[in-house]
C-alpha positions, 0 to 999 in steps of 0.5 A: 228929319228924324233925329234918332240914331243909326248903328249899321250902315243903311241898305240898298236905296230906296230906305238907304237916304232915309237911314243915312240922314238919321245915322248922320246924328247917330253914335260915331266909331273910329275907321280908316278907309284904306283905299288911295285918294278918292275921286269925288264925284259931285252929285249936282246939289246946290251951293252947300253950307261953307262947313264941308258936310259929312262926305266932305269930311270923310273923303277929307279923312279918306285923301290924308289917310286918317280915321273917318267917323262912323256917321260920316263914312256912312255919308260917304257909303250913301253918297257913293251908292246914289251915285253909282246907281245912275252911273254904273260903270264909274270904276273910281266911285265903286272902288271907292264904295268898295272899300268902304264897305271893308271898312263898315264890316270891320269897324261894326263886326258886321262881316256880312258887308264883306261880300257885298264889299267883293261884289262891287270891288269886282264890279269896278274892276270889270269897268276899269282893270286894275292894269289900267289905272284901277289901282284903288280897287285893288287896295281894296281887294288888299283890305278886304283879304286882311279884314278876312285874314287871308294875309298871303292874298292881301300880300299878292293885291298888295304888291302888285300894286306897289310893282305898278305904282312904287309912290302910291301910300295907298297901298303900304298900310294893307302891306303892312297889315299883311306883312304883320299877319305873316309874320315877316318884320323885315318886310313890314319895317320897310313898308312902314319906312317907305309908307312914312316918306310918303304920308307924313304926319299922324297916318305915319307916325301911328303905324310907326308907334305900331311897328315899335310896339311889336319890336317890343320897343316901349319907349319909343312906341310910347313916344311916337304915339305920344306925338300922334295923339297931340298932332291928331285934330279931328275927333275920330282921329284923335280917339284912335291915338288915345285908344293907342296910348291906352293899349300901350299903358295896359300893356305895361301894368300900368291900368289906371293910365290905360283907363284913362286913355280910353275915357279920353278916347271915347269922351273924344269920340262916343262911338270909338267901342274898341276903347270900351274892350280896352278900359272893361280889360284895365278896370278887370286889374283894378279889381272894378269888377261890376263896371268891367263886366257892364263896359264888357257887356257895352262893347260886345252889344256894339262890337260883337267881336269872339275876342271880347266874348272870350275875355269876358268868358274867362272874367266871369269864370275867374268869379266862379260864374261857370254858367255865364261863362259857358254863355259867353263861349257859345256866343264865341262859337256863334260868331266864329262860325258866322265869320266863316260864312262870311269868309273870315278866319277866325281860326286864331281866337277859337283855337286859343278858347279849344286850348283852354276851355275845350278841346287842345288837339283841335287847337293844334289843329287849326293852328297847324292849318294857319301855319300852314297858311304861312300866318307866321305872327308872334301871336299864331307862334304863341297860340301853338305853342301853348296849344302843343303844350296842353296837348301833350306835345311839349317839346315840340311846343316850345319852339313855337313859344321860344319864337313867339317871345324871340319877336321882341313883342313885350307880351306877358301871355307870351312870357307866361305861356313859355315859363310855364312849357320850360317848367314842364320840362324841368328847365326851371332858371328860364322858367323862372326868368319868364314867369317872373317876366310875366308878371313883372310885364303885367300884374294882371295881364288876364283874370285866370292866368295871372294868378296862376303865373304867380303860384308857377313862380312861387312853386318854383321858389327862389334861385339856389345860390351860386349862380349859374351852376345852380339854376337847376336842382341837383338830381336825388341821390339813388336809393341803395335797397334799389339799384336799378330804381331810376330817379329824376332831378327832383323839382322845386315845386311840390308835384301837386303844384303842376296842375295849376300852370294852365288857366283852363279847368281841363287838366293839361295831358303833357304831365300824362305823356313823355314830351316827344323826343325829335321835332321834325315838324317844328324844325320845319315850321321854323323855317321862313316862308 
């Protein structure tokens, strides 16, 4: 038996048993399958060996709702798909197969699996109907509309599964995921709480450390992760709850920690490559710049996300290497636009590059699209405001920013990107509070706005005293010779200052421009869905 390893999932029979046994000793990666608990079918081999093998172990992972090892949900792949050969019309075994096609796709960046993964969805609903007790393929129809970020249709499969089936945990983590993409706390917070009295244990206390972490409830996100790491015991498991902690100490300035938690992550789990993102992210703030840019480089040969193309982007332009930031932002078109073939909005990640380092009213577009879409997350909210902003549309944009930051989510981009707007309009104690937030949140929350969040604040210098009454500068007296010279509040910061309040080289157009005076659009857009 061969003892090379495997990276991509094998395909179709008949070289599939031949690549699944050598991925078997291949690099691992961390991934929940998310359908409900599996019927297991048993392929007529003879007495195995009392540890159970790798199916064993992935449908293990798969019933108690935990993580699954890369190698051992390619066990399961191949497992399924012998299986189904002979027996075709087995509607739980390609439910099954189904979901963890999603599952492959998002774990390896690999979005071509997401058709084959429809395909047999389909197929298991046209042996057994979904109103027949097929509720597994429609969690995994759930899985792969967010996997795709399509949350309004993974919401709809969600939901009807809950309607049908209230008791089935299965079904709260794609609600929750959709939930989130749509931006509805409310409704996310009680999946998390009903999805918590069903599964107890590390499934539930991971999510509730995520549903802290996005209220922007630091101590109680870290405590509850803190607990999901030491109850975790199996590896892929375990470098999940690490990987966690790590976001979680980054997230706080705190970059040596987070370094820490993502070399446990991958000691614990070598295929984990989401955690190599995280420490390139933590060793950028501890100014490692060579092993930021080799663990950057690692991570997008073996997770090719945009997102990772877009951080390192920034990080070398940050160092002045323009070419090989233009490298890395074609390479993010690259992807963008094989995602959509594949059938996955990547809207969010391309218009937060065309904000920067592109084309801001093609930003505004897409962002607009995905409001539109009702993918109302803190994280949209943000991308158009900023958008808006460095279109020219300030005031329009900064109800979008107020929202973003109004979640709770402790995000210094967020607070960065809201100072920055307010300083546009001249309202210079809020943004002092949040460009102070900004950097107090994260020092070093990114290689090219974190500087200049620090030049925004000390252009603005510190607060008059006398509280309040003196937050804002007292507006120039009228010169006599001119009496019908009008005059602005003059800014604390010298004007030649306000350029550098955007991360991008492409100068803002809001300087250019009056910000427009009514906001019917964000009016509406506020709005609940």
């Amino acid at each position: 038996m061969p003892a090379e390893g495997a990276t991509a999932v094998p395909p179709p029979p008949p070289t599939l048993r031949t690549t699944l046994r050598r991925a078997a000793f291949g690099a691992v990666a961390a991934g929940v399958l998310l359908a409900g608990a599996l019927v297991a079918v048993e392929d007529g081999e003879g007495d195995g060996p009392k540890e159970p093998g790798p199916v064993e172990r992935a449908e293990a992972a798969t019933t108690a709702g935990s993580p699954a090892s890369l190698s051992d949900l390619t066990a399961l792949i191949g497992d399924r798909q012998k299986w189904v050969e002979s027996h075709p019309k087995d509607a739980p075994s390609l439910a099954t197969l189904g979901t963890a096609y999603v599952e492959w796709a998002r774990r390896s960046a690999d979005t071509t699996y997401y058709a084959r993964a429809e395909e047999t969805l389909k197929r298991s609903l046209a042996a057994r109907a979904g109103e027949r007790g097929n509720g597994e393929a429609w969690v995994g129809l759930a899985a792969l509309a967010n996997a795709r970020h399509d949350f309004l249709a993974a919401k709809r499969w969600g939901e009807t599964v809950k309607r049908q089936q209230p008791k089935a945990w299965s079904v709260y983590p794609v609600l929750i995921d959709a939930y989130t993409g749509l931006g509805d706390q409310k409704a996310a917070t009680a999946a998390t709480e009903k999805f918590g009295e069903l599964r107890k244990g590390v499934p539930a206390l991971a999510r509730t450390a995520e549903l802290y972490r996005g209220q922007g409830w630091r101590e109680d996100a870290l405590a509850t992760a803190r607990e999901a790491a030491d109850r975790a015991t199996q590896p892929a498991e375990k470098a999940e709850a690490l990987h966690r902690l790590g976001e979680l100490a980054w997230e706080r300035g705190e970059p040596e920690e987070a370094v820490a938690q993502f070399d446990a992550a991958l000691r614990t789990d070598a295929g984990h490559h989401a955690s190599l993102a995280g420490r390139a992210r933590a060793l950028v703030a501890l100014e490692r710049t060579d092993e930021a840019l080799a663990a950057y480089q690692s991570a997008l040969e073996k997770l090719p996300r945009p997102e990772y193309a877009l951080e390192l982007g920034e990080l070398y332009e940050s160092l002045g290497l323009d070419g090989d930031a233009r490298t890395q932002y074609a390479a993010l078109r690259e992807m963008v636009a094989g995602a959509k073939k594949a059938g996955v909005d990547e809207s969010l990640v391309l218009a937060r590059f065309e904000a920067d380092h592109g084309d801001p009213d093609a930003a505004v577009e897409l962002l607009r699209g995905q409001w539109a879409k009702q993918h109302r997350s803190a994280a949209v909210a943000d991308a158009l405001g900023w958008a808006l902003h460095r279109a020219g549309e300030s005031e329009e944009g900064l109800e979008y920013a107020e929202r973003a930051v109004g979640t709770g989510v402790r995000n210094a981009s967020y607070a960065y990107h809201l100072g920055v707007i307010q300083r546009e309009l001249e309202d210079y104690g809020p943004a002092r509070r949040n460009l102070e937030q900004a950097v107090r949140t994260n020092p070093a929350f990114s290689p090219l706005a974190a500087p200049l969040a620090r030049e925004a604040l000390d252009a603005l210098g510190e607060p008059p005293p006398g509280g309040p009454g003196d937050l804002q500068p007292p507006p120039a007296p009228e010169p006599k010779p001119e009496p019908r010279r009008e005059t602005r509040p003059e800014a604390p910061a010298p004007s030649n200052a306000a350029p550098s309040t955007s991360p991008s080289p492409a100068p803002s157009k809001a300087a250019a421009s009056s910000p427009a005076a009514g906001k019917p659009e964000a009016a509406e857009a506020s709005k609940s869905p």
